[in-house]
MIDOSE-1310 file (N, C-alpha, C; in nm, 2 decimals, decimal comma, always signed):
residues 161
xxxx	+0,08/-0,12/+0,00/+0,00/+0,00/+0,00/+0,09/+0,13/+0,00; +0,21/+0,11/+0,07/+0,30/+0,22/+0,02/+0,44/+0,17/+0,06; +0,55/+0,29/+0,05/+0,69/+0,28/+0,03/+0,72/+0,35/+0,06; +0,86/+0,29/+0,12/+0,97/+0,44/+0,15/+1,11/+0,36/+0,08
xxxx	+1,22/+0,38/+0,03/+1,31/+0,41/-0,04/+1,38/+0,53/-0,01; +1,53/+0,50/+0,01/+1,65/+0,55/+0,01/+1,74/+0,53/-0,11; +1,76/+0,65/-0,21/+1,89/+0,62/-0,29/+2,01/+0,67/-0,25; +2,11/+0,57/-0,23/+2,20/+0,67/-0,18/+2,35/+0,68/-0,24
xxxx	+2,28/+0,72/-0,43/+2,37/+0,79/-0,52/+2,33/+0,92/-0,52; +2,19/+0,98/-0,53/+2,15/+1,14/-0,44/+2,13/+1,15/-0,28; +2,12/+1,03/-0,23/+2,09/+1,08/-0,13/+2,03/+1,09/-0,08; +1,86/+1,06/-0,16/+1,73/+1,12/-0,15/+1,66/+1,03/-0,13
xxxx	+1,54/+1,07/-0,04/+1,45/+1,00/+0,02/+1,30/+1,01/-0,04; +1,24/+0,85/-0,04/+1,12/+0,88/-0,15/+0,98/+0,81/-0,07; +0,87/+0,87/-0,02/+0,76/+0,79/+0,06/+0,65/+0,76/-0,06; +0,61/+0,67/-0,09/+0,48/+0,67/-0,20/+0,37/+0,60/-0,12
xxxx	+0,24/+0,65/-0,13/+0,13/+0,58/-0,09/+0,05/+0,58/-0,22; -0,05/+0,46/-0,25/-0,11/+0,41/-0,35/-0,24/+0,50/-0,33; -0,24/+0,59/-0,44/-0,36/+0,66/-0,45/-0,52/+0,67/-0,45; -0,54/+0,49/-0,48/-0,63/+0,46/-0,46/-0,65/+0,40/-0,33
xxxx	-0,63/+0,41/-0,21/-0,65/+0,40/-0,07/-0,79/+0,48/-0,01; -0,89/+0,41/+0,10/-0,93/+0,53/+0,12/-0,85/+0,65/+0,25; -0,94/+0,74/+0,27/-0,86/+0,87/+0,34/-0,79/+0,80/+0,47; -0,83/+0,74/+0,55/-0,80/+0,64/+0,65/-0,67/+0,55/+0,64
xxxx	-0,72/+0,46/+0,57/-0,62/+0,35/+0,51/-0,51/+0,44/+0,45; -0,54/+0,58/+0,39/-0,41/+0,63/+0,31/-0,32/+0,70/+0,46; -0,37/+0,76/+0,52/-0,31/+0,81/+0,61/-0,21/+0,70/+0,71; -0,28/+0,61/+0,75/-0,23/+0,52/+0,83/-0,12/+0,49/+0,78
xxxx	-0,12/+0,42/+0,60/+0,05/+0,42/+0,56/+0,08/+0,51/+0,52; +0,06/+0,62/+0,52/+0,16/+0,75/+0,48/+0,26/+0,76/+0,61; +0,18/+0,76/+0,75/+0,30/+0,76/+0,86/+0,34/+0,66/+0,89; +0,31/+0,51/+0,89/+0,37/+0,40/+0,87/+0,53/+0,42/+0,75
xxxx	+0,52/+0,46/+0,65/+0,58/+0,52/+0,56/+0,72/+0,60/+0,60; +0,64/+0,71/+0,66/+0,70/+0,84/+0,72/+0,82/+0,75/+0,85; +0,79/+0,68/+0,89/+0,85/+0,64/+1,02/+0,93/+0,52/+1,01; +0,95/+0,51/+0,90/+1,06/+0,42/+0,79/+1,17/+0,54/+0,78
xxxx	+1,08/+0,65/+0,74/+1,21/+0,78/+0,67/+1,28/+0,82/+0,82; +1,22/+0,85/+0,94/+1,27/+0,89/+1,06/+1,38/+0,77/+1,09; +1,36/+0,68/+1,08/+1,44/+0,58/+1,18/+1,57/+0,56/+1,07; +1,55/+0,60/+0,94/+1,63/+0,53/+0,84/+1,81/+0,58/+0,91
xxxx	+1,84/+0,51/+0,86/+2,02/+0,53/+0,90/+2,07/+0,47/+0,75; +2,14/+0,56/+0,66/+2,21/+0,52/+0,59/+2,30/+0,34/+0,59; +2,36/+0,33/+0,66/+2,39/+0,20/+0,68/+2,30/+0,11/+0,67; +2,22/+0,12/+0,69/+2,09/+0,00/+0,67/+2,07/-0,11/+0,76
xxxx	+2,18/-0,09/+0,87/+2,16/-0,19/+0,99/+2,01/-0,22/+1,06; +1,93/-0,14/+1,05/+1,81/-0,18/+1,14/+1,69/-0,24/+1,09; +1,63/-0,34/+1,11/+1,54/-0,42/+1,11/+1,45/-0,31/+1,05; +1,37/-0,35/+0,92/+1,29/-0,25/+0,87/+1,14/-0,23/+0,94
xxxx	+1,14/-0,36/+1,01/+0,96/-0,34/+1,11/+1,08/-0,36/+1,25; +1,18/-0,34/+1,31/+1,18/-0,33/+1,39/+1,20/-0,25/+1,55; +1,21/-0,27/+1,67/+1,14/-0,19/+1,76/+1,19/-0,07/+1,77; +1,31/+0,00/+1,69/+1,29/+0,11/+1,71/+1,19/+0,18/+1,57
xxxx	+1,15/+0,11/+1,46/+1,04/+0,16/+1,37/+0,92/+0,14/+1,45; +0,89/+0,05/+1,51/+0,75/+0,04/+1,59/+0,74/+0,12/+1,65; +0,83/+0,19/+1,79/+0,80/+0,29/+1,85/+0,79/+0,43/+1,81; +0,87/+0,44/+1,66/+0,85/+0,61/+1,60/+0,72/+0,54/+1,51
xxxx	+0,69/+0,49/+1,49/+0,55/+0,48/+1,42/+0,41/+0,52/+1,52; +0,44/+0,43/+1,65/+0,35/+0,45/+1,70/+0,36/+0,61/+1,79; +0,49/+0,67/+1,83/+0,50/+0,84/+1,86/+0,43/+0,89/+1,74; +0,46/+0,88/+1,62/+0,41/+0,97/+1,50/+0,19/+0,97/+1,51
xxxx	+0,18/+0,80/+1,56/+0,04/+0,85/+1,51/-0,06/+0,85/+1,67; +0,04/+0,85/+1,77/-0,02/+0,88/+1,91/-0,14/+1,03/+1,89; -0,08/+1,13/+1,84/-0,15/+1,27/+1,80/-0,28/+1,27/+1,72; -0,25/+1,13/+1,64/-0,41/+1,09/+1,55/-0,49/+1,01/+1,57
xxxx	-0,48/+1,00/+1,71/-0,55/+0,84/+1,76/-0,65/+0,94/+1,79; -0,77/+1,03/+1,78/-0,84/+1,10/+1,79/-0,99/+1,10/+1,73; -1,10/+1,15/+1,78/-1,23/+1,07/+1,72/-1,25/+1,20/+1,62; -1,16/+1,31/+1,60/-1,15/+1,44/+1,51/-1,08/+1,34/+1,38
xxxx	-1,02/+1,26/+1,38/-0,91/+1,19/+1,25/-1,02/+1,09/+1,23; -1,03/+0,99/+1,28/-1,06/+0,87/+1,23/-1,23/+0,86/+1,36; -1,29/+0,77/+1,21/-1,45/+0,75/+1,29/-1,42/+0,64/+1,41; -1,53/+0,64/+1,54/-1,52/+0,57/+1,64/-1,47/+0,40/+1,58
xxxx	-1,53/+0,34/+1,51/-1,50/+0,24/+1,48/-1,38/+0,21/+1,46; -1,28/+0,26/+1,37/-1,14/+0,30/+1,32/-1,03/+0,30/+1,46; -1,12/+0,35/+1,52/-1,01/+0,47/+1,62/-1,01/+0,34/+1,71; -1,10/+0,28/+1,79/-1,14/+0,11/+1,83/-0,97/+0,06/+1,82
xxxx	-1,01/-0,02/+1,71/-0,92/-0,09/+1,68/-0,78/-0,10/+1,62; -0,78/+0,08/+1,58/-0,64/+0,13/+1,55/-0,54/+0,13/+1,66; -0,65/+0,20/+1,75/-0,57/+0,22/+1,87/-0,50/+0,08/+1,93; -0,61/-0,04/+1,92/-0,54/-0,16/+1,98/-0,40/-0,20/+1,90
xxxx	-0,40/-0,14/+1,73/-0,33/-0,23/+1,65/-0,18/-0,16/+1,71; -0,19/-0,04/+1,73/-0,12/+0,02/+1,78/-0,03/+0,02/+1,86; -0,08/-0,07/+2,00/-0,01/-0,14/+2,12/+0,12/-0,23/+2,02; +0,12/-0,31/+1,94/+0,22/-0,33/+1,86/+0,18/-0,33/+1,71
xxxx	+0,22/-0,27/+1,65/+0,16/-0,25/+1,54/+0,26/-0,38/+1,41; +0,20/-0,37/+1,33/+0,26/-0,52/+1,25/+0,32/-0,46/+1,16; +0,41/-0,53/+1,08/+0,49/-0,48/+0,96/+0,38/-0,39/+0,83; +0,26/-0,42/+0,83/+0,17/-0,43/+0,77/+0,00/-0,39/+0,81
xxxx	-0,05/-0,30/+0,79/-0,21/-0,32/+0,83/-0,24/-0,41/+0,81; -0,24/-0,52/+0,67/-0,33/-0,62/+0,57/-0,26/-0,70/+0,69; -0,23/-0,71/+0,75/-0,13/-0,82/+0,87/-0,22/-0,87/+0,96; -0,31/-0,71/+1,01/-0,40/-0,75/+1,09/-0,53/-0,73/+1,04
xxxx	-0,63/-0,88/+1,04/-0,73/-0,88/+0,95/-0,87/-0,78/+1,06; -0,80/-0,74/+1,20/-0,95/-0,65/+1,21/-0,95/-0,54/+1,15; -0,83/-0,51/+1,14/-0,79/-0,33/+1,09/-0,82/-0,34/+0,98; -0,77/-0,41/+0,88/-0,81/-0,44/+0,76/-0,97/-0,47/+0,72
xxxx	-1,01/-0,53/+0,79/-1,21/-0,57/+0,80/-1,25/-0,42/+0,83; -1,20/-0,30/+0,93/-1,31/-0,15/+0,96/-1,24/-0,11/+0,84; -1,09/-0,12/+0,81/-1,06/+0,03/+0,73/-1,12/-0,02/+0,60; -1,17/-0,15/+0,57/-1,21/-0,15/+0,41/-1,37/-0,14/+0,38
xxxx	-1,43/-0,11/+0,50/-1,56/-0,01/+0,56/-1,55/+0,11/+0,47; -1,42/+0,15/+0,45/-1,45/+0,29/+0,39/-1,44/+0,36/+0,27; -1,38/+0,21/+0,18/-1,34/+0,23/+0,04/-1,46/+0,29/-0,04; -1,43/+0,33/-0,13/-1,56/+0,40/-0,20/-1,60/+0,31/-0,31
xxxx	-1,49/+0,20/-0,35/-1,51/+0,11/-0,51/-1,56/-0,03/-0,44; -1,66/-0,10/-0,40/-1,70/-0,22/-0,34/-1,73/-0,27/-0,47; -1,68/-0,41/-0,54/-1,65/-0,46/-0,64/-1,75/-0,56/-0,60; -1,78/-0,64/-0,52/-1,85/-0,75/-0,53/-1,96/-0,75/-0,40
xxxx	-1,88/-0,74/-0,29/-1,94/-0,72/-0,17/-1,89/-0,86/-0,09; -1,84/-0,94/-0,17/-1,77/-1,05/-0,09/-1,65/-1,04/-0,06; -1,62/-1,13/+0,03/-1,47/-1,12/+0,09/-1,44/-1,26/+0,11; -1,31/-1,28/+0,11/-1,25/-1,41/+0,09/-1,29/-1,52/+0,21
xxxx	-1,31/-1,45/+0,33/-1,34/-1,55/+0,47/-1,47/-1,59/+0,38; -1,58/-1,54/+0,38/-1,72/-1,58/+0,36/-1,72/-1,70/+0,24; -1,67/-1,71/+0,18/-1,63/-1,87/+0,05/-1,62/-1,95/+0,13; -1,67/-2,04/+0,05/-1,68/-2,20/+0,07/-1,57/-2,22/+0,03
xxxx	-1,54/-2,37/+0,06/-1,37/-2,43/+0,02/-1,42/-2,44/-0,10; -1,34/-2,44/-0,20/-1,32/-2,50/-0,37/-1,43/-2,39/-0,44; -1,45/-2,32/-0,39/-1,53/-2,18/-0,44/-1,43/-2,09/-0,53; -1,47/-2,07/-0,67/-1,36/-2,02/-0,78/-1,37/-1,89/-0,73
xxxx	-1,27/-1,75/-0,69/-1,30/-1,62/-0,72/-1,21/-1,59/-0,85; -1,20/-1,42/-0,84/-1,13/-1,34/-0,89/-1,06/-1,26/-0,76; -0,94/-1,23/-0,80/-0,90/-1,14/-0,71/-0,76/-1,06/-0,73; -0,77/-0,94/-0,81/-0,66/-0,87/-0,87/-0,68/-0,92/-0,99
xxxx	-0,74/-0,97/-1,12/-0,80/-0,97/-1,21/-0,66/-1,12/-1,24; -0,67/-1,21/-1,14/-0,67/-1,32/-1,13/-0,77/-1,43/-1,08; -0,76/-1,58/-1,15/-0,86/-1,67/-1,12/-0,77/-1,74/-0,98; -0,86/-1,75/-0,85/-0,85/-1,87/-0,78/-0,94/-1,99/-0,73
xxxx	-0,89/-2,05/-0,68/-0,97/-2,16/-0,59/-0,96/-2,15/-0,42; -1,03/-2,17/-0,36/-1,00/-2,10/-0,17/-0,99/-2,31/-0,19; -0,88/-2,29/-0,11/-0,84/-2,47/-0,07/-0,86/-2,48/+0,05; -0,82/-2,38/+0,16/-0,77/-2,43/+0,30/-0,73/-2,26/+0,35
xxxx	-0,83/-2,27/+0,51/-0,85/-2,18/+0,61/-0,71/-2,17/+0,65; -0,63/-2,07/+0,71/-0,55/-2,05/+0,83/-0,60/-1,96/+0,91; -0,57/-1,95/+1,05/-0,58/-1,84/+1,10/-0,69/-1,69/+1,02; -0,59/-1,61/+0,96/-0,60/-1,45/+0,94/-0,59/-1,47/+0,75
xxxx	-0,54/-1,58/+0,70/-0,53/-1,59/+0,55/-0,59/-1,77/+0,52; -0,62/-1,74/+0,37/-0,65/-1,85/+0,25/-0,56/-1,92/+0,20; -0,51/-2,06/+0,18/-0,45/-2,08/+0,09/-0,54/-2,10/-0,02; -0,45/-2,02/-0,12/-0,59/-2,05/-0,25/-0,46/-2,11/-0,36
xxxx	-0,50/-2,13/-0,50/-0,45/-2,17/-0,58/-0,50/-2,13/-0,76; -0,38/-2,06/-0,75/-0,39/-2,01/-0,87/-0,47/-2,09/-0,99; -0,55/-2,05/-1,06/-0,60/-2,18/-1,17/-0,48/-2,17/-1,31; -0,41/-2,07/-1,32/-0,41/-2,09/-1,45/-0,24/-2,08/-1,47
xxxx	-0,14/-2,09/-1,33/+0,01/-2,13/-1,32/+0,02/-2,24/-1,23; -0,11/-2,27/-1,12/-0,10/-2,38/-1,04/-0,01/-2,36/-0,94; +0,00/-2,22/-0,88/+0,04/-2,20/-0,81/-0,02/-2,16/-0,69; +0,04/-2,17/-0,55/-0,06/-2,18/-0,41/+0,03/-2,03/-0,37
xxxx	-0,10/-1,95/-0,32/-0,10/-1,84/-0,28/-0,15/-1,81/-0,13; -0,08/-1,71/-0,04/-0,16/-1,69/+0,10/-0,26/-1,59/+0,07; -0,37/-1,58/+0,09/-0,46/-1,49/+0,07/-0,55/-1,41/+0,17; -0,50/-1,30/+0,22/-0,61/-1,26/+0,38/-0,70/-1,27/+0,33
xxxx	-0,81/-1,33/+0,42/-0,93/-1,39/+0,44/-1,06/-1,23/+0,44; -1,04/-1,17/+0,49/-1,11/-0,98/+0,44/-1,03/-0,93/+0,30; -0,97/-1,01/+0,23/-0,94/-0,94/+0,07/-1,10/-0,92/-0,01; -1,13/-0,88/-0,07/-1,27/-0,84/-0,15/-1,22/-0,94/-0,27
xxxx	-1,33/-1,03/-0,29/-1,34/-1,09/-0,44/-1,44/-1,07/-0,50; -1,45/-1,14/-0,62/-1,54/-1,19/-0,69/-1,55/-1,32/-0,72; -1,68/-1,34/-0,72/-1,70/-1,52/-0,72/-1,74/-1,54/-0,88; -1,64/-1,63/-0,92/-1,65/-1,66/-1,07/-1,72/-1,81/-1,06
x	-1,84/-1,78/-1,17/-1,93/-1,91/-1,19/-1,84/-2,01/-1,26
């Protein structure tokens, strides 16, 4: 959902968040993002999710944990994700289940948990099969390389007849 990048033949620092996010979901990785650029040390010694990124992630969005930023629902469960926050939102399937509450493009209205086993979708204008539950993701299987994919279980599909 976004990036941060260091080149360091200029020097320069680059954060990208994917435009199509909604306002929520975008903000969240913009300072997710941002707090990649704070901790970065040239050398590249430090763990890219780790605790000293967690702790300037979670300083940076202590100020936004606010019912003025994010709706009650949001703010709920942000705040818990927060206590330790994951390399990833899509990491944690509650955060990922409210913040995709707020997209404006709802393609099907399904989501990957709700399939049956051996139920064909689409998903990223690929064909799968849902094979087997884990936890927070799907193994599914690609139809048409035969290859096995992890799939969070809150991703939006389409169910192809």
């Amino acid at each position: 959902m976004g990036d941060y990048r260091y080149d360091p033949r200029n020097k320069s620092h680059t954060v990208t968040v994917n435009s199509d996010l909604n306002p929520y979901q975008f903000l969240v990785t913009y300072v997710h993002e941002v707090a990649h650029r704070v901790v970065h040390k040239p050398s590249g010694r430090q763990k890219p999710h780790g605790q000293e990124w967690k702790v300037c992630f979670q300083k940076l969005m202590l100020p936004l944990l606010r019912p003025e930023v994010f709706p009650d629902d949001i703010l709920r469960v942000l705040a818990k994700h927060m206590k330790s926050p994951k390399a990833s939102s899509a990491a944690d399937p509650r955060l990922m289940g409210v913040l995709s509450k707020y997209d404006e493009a709802h393609t099907s209205g399904h989501v990957l948990k709700d399939l049956q086993l051996d139920t064909a979708f689409s998903f990223r204008k690929r064909i799968f099969k849902k094979l087997q539950e884990k936890r927070t993701r799907a193994v599914c299987l690609e139809l048409k390389t035969g290859r096995r994919y992890l799939i969070p279980m809150v991703a939006e599909v389409e169910i192809v007849d």
